[in-house]
Structure formats: structure tokens, C-alpha cells
C-alpha positions in Angstrom: 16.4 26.8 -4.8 13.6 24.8 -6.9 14.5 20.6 -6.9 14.1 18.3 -9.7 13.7 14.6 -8.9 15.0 12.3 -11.7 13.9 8.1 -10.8 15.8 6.1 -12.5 13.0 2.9 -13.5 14.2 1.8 -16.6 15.2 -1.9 -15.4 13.8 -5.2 -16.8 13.7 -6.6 -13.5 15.0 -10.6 -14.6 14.9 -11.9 -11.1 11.2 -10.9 -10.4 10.7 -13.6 -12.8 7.9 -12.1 -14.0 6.0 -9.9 -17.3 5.5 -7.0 -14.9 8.0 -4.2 -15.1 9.7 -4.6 -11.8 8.9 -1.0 -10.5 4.9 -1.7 -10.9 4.9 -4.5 -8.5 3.3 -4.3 -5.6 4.3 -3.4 -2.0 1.6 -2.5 0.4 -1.2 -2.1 -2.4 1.3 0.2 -4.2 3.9 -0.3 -7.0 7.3 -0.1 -5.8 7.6 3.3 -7.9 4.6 4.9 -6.4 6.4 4.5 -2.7 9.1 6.6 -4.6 6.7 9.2 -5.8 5.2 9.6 -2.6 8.6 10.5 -1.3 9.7 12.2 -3.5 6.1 14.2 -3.6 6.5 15.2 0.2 10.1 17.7 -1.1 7.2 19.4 -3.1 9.8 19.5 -6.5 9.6 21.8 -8.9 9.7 18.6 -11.7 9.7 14.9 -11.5 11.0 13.2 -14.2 11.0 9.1 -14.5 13.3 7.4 -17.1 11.9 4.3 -18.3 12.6 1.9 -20.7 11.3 -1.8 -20.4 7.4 -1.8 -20.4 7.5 1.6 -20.2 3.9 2.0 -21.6 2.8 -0.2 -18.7 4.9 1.7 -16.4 3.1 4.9 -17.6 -0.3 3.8 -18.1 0.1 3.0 -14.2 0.2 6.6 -13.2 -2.6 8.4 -15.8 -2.7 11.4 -13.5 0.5 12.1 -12.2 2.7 15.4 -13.0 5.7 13.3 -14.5 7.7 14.1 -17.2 8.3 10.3 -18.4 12.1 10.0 -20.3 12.8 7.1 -22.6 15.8 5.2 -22.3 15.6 2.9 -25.4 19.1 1.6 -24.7 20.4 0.7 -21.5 23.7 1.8 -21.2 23.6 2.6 -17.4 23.1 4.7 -15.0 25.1 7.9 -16.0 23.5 7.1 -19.5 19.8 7.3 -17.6 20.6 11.0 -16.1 22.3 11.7 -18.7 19.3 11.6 -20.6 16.7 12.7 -17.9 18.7 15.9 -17.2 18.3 17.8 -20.4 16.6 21.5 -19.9 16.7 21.1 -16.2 17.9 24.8 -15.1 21.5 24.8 -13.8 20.1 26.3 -10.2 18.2 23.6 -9.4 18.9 20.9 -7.0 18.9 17.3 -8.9 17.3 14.5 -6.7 18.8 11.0 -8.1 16.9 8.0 -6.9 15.4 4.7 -8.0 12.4 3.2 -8.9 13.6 -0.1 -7.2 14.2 1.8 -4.1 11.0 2.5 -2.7 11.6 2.5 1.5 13.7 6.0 1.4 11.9 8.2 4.0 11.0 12.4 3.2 13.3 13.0 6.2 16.3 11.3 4.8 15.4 13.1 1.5 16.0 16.6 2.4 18.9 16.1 4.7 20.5 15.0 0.6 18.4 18.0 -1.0 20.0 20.4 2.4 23.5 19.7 1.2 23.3 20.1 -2.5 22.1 23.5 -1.8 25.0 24.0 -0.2 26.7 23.2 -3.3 27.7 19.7 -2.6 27.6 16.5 -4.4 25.5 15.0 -1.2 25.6 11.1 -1.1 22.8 8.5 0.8 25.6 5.9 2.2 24.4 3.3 4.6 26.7 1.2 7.3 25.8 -2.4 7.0 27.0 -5.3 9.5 27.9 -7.3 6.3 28.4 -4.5 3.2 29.5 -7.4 0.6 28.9 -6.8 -2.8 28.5 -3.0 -2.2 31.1 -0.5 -3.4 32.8 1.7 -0.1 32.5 4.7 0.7 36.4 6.2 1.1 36.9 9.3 3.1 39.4 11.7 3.6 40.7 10.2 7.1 42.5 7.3 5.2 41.3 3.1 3.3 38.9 2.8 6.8 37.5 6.1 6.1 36.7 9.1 9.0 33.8 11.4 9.2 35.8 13.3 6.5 34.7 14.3 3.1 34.0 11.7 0.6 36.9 11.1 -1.6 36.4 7.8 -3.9 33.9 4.8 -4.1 35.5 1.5 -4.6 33.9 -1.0 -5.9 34.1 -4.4 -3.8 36.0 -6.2 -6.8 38.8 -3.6 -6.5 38.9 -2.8 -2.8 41.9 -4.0 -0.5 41.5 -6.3 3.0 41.2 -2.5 4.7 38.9 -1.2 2.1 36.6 -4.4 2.3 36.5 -3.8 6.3 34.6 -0.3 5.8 31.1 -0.6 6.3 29.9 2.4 5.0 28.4 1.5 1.2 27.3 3.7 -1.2 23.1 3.1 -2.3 23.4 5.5 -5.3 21.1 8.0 -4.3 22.5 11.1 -4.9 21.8 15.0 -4.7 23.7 17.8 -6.3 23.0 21.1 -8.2 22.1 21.0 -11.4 24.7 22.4 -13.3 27.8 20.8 -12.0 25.8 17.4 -12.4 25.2 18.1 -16.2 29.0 18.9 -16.5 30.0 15.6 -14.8 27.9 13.1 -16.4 28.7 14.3 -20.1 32.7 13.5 -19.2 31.8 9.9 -18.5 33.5 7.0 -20.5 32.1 3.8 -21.2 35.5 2.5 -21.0 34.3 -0.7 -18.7 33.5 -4.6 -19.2 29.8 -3.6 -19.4 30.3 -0.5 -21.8 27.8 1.1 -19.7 28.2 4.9 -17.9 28.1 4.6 -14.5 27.1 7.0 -12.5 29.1 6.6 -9.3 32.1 7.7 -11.6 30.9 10.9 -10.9 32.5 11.4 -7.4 35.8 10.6 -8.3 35.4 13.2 -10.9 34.5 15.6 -8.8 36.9 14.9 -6.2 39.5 15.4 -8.7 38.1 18.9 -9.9 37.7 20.3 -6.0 34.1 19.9 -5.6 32.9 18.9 -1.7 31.4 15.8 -1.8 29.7 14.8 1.1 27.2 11.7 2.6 24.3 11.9 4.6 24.0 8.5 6.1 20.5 6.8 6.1 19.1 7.0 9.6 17.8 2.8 8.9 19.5 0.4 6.2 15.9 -0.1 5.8 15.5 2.6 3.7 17.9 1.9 1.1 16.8 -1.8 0.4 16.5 -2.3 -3.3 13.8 -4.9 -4.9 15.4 -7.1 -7.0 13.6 -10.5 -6.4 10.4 -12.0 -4.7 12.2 -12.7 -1.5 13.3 -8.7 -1.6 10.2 -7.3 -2.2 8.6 -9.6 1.1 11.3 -8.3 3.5 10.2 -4.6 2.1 7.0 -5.6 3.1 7.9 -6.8 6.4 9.7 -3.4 6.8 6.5 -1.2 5.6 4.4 -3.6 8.2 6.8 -3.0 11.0 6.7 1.3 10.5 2.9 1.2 10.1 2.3 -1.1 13.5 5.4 1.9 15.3 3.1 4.9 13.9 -0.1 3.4 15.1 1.0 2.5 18.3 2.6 6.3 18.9 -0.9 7.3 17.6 -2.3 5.3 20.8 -4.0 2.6 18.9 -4.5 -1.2 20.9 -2.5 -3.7 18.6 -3.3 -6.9 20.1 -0.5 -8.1 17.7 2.1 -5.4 15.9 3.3 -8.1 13.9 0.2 -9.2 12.5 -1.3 -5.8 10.7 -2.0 -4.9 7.1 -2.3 -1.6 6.0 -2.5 -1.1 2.3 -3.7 2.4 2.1 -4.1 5.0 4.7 -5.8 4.2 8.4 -6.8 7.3 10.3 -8.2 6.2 13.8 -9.7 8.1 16.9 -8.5 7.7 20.5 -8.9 4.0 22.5 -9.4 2.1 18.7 -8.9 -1.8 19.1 -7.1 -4.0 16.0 -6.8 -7.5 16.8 -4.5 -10.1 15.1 -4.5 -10.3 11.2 -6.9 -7.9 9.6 -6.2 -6.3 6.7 -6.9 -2.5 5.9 -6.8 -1.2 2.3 -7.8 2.0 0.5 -9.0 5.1 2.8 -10.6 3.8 6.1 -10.8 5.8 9.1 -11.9 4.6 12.8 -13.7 6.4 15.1 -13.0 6.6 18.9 -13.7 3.4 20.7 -13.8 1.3 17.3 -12.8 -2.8 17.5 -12.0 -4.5 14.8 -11.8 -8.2 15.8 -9.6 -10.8 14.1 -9.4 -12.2 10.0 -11.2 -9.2 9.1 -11.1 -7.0 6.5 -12.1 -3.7 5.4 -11.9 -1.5 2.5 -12.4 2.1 1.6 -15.0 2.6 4.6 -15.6 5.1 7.3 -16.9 2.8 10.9 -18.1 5.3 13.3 -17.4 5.7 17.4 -18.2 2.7 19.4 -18.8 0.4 17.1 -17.3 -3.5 16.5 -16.2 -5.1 13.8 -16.3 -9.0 14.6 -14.4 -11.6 13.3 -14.0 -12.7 9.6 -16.0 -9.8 8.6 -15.2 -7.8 4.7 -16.5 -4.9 5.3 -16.1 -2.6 1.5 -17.2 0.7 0.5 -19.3 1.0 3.7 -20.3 3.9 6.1 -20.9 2.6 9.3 -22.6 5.0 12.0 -21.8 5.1 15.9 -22.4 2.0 17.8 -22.9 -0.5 15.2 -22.1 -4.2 15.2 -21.2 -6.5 12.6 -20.7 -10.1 12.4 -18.8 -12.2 13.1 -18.7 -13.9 9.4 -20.7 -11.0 8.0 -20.2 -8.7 4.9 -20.7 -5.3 3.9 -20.3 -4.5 0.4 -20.5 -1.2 -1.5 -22.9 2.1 -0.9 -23.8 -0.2 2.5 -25.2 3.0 4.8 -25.9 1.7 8.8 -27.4 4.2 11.1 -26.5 4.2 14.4 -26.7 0.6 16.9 -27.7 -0.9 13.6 -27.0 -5.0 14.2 -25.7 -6.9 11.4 -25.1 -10.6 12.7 -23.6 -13.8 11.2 -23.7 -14.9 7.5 -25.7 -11.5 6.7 -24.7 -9.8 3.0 -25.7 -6.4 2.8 -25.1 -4.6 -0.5 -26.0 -0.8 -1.7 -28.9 -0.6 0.8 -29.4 1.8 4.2 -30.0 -0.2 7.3 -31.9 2.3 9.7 -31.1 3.2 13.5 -31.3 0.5 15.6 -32.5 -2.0 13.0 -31.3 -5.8 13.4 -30.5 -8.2 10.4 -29.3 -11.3 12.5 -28.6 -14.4 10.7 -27.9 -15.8 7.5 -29.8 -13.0 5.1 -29.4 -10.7 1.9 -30.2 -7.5 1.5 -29.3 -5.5 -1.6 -31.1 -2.6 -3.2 -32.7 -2.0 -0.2 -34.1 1.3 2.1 -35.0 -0.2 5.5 -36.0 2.1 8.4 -35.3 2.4 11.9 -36.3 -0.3 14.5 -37.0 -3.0 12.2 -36.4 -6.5 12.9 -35.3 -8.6 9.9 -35.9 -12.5 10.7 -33.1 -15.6 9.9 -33.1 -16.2 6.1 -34.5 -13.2 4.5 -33.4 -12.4 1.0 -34.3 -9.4 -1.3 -35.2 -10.4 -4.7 -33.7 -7.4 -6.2 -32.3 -8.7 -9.7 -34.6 -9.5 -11.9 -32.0 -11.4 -14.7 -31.9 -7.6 -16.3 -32.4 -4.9 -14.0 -32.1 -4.4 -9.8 -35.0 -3.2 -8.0 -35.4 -2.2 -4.7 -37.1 -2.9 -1.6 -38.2 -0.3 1.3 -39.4 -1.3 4.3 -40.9 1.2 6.7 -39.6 1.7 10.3 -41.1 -0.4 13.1 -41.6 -3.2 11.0 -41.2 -7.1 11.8 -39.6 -9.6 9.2 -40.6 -13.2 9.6 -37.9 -15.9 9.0 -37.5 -17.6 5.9 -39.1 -14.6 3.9 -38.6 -13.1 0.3 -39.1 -9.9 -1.0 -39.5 -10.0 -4.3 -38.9 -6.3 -5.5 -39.8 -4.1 -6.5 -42.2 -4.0 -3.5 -42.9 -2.0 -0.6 -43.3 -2.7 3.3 -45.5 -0.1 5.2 -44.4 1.5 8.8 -45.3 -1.1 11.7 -46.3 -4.8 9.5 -45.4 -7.7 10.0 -44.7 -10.6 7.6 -45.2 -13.8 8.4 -42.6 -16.0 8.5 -42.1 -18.6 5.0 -43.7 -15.9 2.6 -42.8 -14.9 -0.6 -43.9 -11.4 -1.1 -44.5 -9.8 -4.2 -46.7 -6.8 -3.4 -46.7 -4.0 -0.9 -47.2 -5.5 2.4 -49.7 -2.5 4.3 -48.4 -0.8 7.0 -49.8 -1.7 10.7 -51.1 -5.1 9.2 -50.2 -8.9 8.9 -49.5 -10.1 5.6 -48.7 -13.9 5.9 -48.1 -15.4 1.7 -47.8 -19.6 2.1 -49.0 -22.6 0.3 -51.5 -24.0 1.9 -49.6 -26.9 3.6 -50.6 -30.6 2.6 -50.0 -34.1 4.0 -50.4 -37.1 1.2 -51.2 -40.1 2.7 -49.7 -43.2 1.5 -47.0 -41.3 -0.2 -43.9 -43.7 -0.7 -40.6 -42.2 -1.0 -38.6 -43.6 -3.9 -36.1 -46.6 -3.5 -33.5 -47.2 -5.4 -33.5 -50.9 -7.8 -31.5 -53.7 -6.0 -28.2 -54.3 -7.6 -28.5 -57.4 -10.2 -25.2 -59.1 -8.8 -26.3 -58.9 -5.2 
């Protein structure tokens, strides 16, 4: 039986206090809906539909390439209104998947334990059992006002609930499964008849208590997963939540967390056996880590692959990098993008290395730059060596030839070429190719001016 998954993410989002639609903001590098998505992607639906309505061209323009079948709600008029809507030409033999684009910690698992009933022909409810469950409607079952492990017969809302209905502490989230057909018959019986003049769509249980359907709940394994996002404050605590399952997963995975508590992963980490992550570094995009890998703390990196054996010190951004076996890096230094290192390739302290291939077992130390730049294997790069690559216009590059020795205090200015085995002297300022095997030294010729009087400054007039 095919599934349709209808999001509801047509809210303004007031409390966010902000111009962003409230489902595009971001938890863990993602917005809020596309945690739904991925969810909701893992039932592998025949549809997914999202109903929007305020800043609904942002909330679109956010997913260019996703298979959604976007619904406008111009009007607001509620949640039965928003299904309502989203349902039309959905075949009656589907399963309907109702959740919300606030919603965005609901696990795949809980998912198809809801998609599992209704295709047993139930109207399957996600309830949740909270220590304190005000403000949430109760869930009422068939074993009496405290409820049983019984059918669902009625939610009550908190405002019309008796001292023994308040007590329950089952609550209903609104996520909801049920065929297709008998949800498109329910939600077109709705009233408005309510304060709001809205159609809600919890109305629908009563509904189809009353006409002998089974209703049933499938409680969510962690309350967790059915926190919505309403405010700043909210969306923190999710990320808290998302922190905590990423540190549980990595830990099962036998990865070292010096700290669980203090890990960022916005993206996906993939990591070998015996990895290291020390406190506070922050993972985003696709990174993988090979066997053996530390990652030391303050660090961050982005979108990279870091071979076996190799350390990442601390404070190091490391972006858009491939990083061969045995490498190290930093502490304080920075790989930015198309950055290649061959294997036991040493990048040290206050070294920038941008879209250039550092060769096996080559060493750039301290406090250089290289960009645009092919170096080869074994080379030594001294203390304060920079590649002129930009020339206000255009980049150039700079290649310099394996086995050779960089003097401190030297610039390349490219484009220019370093043969196999030279050495450059350290101060120079290159501008042509330096020949391979040879010393090249380019300095001014260093003067002393005798006599030479430093300037003083004029003595004050009121002294």
C-alpha cells in the first residue's frame, strides 16, 4: 500500500521573532523542514506534499531539487483546512502520513510503526506521555477518564478536561496516519463551529470513533521526538537533543569522545575504527575520518576527507580539503578549498594553504601562504613564505619541484617555477624560475648609513 506524506508548514512562526519562515530555520545546518523531509524520505512515499503559506516562495526556493508537490494555503483556517487542501487526488488506497514542518525530531522508526497501523485500516495516532502534559489535549481510551491500553476514544482538550482527565499523561502531538480514503471523508465533515473559526484536525477522531472506525496510538519511543519549534529557546533544546543522538551513534560506532557533550555535527560524519574527537569541534557538510584520525580541540572542518593516521591540532579550519594518511596539521592552521596533502605532509602553525597540492612528506612549518600552488614531495618550506599568486586581476601559480629547500622570509612571485633539488635563499623575492639543483639567493644589497639620525618628535610648546 503506496504512502503519501502531507507536512503541514504553513505557519508564520510569531514567536521566532524573526523574517524567516519558521520551518527554514536552522537546526544542525538544516532547516527545521528538511529534518522532516529526511524522515519522511527514509518511508520511501509514493508523494510528499508540503502545504505552505507564509513565505512560501522562500520556503520553496529552499528546496530547488526536491520531489515535493508544494500546496498553498492562502488562508489559514487550521489544520483540517491544511489537509483538507493537501489531500486532493491522493488515491483512496494510500496511506496518508500527517506531520509538521515545526516538528522536525520524529525518528523513521516511530514513522512506520504510524504508517504499520493505518495499513491495517486504522486511524493510528503519535501520542506521547509527558511528566507535566499541560497545555496538551489527552489522549482518552476505552478503559475509562485515566485511560487504559485500550482504543483511542476522544481527545480532550486541557481547557475542557476534568481533575481525572488533566491527570492523564498521555497527549496527543498531531501526527497522524490513516488510509486515504476514510481521511478524505472525515475532514470534509468538519465544522468551523469554534472561537477561532478554524478546522481542526484532531476533530477527526471523535468523528471516527462515532462512525466505528479503530483508532489507535503508537506512543513515541522519546518525548524528544515530538518537540515542536515554536521559539528561540525551542529550537536550542532541539539542538541540544540532535547533539545528544549524534554523540549516542558515534560512540556505538566506537569513536573516542573526549567530551559527548561538546560535539557538532552539522552534516554527516563517517569515521574508521580507533578515531579521536576532542572537546568542541565542529563538523559540517560531508567529512569522513579515517582509522586512527585525531581531531584535537576548537577545531573545525568542512566538507573534507582526512585520511588514516593523521591529526588534526587545535584551532585548526580545515574546508574542502583531502588530506592523505599520516598528515599533520596545526595547531592554529587552515586548509581552505581544493587543498590536496599527500601523505606525512606537515602543515604547522599560522600556515594558510589554499587550492594547492602539498607533496609526500613535504613540511610548511610556520606562519606561511600558499595558494595556487603544485609543490612536490620532500620539500621544505621555510617560516614566512608567501606565494604571490594574485596579481590584482588574475591568480597564478607556483610549482616547486620535489627535494627542494625554501629559505625563510621568501616570496614567490608567480607565475614562476622552482626546479627539483634548489634552494632559495632565505629574504628573497623571486620572480623567475629558480634552476633546479642550484642556489638562487635575490636580496638588496644590505647597507649601513653612518650618521643616520632617527627622527624625534618637536617638544611640546607648553612644556
Amino acid at each position: 500500500m503506496p504512502t503519501t506524506v502531507l507536512i503541514l508548514a504553513a505557519g508564520q512562526g510569531k514567536r521566532m521573532r524573526s523574517s524567516l519562515p519558521k520551518v527554514l530555520h536552522p537546526l544542525a545546518g538544516r532547516p527545521l523542514l528538511g529534518h522532516v523531509l529526511a524522515a519522511a524520505g527514509a518511508l520511501r512515499p509514493r508523494e510528499t506534499r508540503v502545504v505552505h503559506g507564509h513565505g512560501g516562495e522562500q520556503v520553496r526556493a529552499a528546496f530547488p531539487d526536491a520531489a515535493i508537490r508544494w500546496v498553498h494555503q492562502a488562508e489559514q483556517r487550521g489544520t483540517g483546512h491544511a489537509v483538507r487542501l493537501a489531500l486532493k487526488g491522493v488515491p483512496d488506497d494510500d496511506v496518508v502520513l500527517v506531520l509538521y514542518g515545526d516538528v522536525p525530531l520524529v525518528t523513521p522508526a516511530t514513522l512506520r510503526r504510524l504508517q504499520a497501523r493505518a495499513r491495517r485500516g486504522q486511524l493510528a495516532l503519535l501520542t506521547a506521555a509527558f511528566e507535566d502534559p499541560a497545555g496538551y489535549g489527552r489522549i482518552i481510551r476505552s478503559g475509562g477518564s485515566r485511560g487504559s491500553r485500550g482504543g483511542v476514544v476522544a481527545i480532550v482538550e486541557e481547557k475542557d478536561a476534568t481533575p481525572a482527565q488533566r491527570a492523564i499523561r498521555e497527549v496527543n502531538t498531531g501526527l497522524m496516519a490513516c488510509p486515504a480514503g476514510a481521511l478524505a471523508r472525515l475532514v470534509r465533515r468538519l465544522r468551523a463551529d469554534n472561537a477561532q473559526r478554524e478546522y481542526y484536525l484532531t476533530d477527526v477522531v471523535g468523528m471516527a470513533v462515532k462512525e466505528g472506525m479503530d483508532v489507535g496510538a503508537v506512543t513515541a519511543a522519546a518525548v524528544d521526538e515530538v518537540m515542536g519549534i515554536n521559539d528561540k529557546a525551542q529550537l536550542a533544546a532541539a539542538g541540544r537533543v540532535l547533539r545528544r543522538r549524534t554523540a549516542a551513534e558515534l560512540l556505538a560506532a566506537g569513536v573516542t569522545l573526549v567530551d559527548p557533550e561538546r560535539i557538532d555535527v552539522h552534516g554527516r560524519l563517517r569515521c574508521g575504527r580507533d578515531v579521536t574527537i576532542h572537546p568542541d569541534v565542529f563538523f559540517e557538510g560531508e567529512v569522513s575520518l579515517g582509522d586512527g584520525v585525531v581531531v584535537g580541540p576548537f577545531s573545525l572542518v568542512r566538507d573534507s576527507r582526512i585520511a588514516a593516521g593523521s591529526t588534526i591540532h587545535s584551532h585548526s579550519v580545515v574546508e574542502g580539503a583531502d588530506v592523505g594518511p599520516g598528515c599533520e596539521i596545526g595547531p592554529y592552521a587552515r586548509l581552505r578549498p581544493e587543498t590536496e596533502l599527500a601523505g606525512e605532509a606537515r602543515i604547522g602553525n599560522f600556515v594558510e594553504v589554499k587550492k594547492s597540492r602539498i607533496g609526500q612528506r613535504s613540511k610548511v612549518n610556520h606562519l606561511s601562504y600558499i595558494g595556487d600552488a603544485s609543490v612536490g614531495a620532500q620539500v621544505n618550506v621555510g617560516a614566512g613564505t608567501i606565494t604571490c599568486n594574485y596579481d590584482g586581476a588574475n591568480k597564478h601559480r607556483t610549482r616547486i619541484g620535489d627535494h627542494a629547500f625554501i629559505g625563510s622570509g621568501v616570496e614567490l612571485v608567480a607565475p614562476v617555477e622552482v626546479g627539483e633539488g634548489a634552494t632559495i635563499g632565505a629574504g628573497s623575492t623571486i620572480s623567475k624560475d629558480a634552476p633546479a639543483g642550484e642556489l638562487t639567493v635575490a636580496r638588496s644589497r644590505q647597507l649601513t648609513i653612518s650618521g643616520w639620525k632617527r627622527p624625534a618628535k618637536a617638544a611640546r610648546a607648553d612644556k
